[in-house]
N, C-alpha and C positions, 0 to 999 in steps of 0.2 A: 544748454546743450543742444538745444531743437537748429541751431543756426548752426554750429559745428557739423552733426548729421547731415544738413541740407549741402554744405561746403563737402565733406567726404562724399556724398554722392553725387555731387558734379564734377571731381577729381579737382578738386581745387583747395582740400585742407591744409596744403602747404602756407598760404596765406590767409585767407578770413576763415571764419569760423569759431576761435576761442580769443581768448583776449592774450599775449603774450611780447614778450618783447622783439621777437625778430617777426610779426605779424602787422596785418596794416587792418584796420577797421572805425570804422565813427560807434560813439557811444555818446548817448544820453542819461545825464542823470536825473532823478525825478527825488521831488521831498517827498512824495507822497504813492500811493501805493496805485495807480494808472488803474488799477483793476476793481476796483473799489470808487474811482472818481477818475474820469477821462479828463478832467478839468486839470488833473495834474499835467498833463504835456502841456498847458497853457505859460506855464511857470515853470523850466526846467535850470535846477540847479548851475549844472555845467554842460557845454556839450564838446564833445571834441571830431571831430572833425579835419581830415586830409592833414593830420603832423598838425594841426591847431587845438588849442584850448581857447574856448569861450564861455565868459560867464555873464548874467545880467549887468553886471556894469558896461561891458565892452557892448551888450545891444543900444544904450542909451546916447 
């Protein structure tokens, strides 16, 4: 929600902010809990990015 807030107080929630289908935003997924081991962004699941999906195979 802390990204949402930050969008509604730049007048910009119409687009980024929550995740939703007529919205645009990149997302990273993580196996592991980032907060607990920073080591997890080293290894992310999928990431998507500008209308693209990418996952560890397409880096290789």
């Amino acid at each position: 929600m802390a990204t949402h807030y930050m969008a509604l107080s730049l007048g910009i929630d119409d687009e980024p902010g929550t995740l939703s289908v007529v919205k645009w935003g990149d997302l990273v997924v993580l196996g592991a809990d980032p907060r607990a081991d920073l080591n997890a962004f080293a290894k992310p699941e999928l990431v998507a990015a500008q209308g693209f999906v990418h996952t560890p195979n397409d880096w290789k």
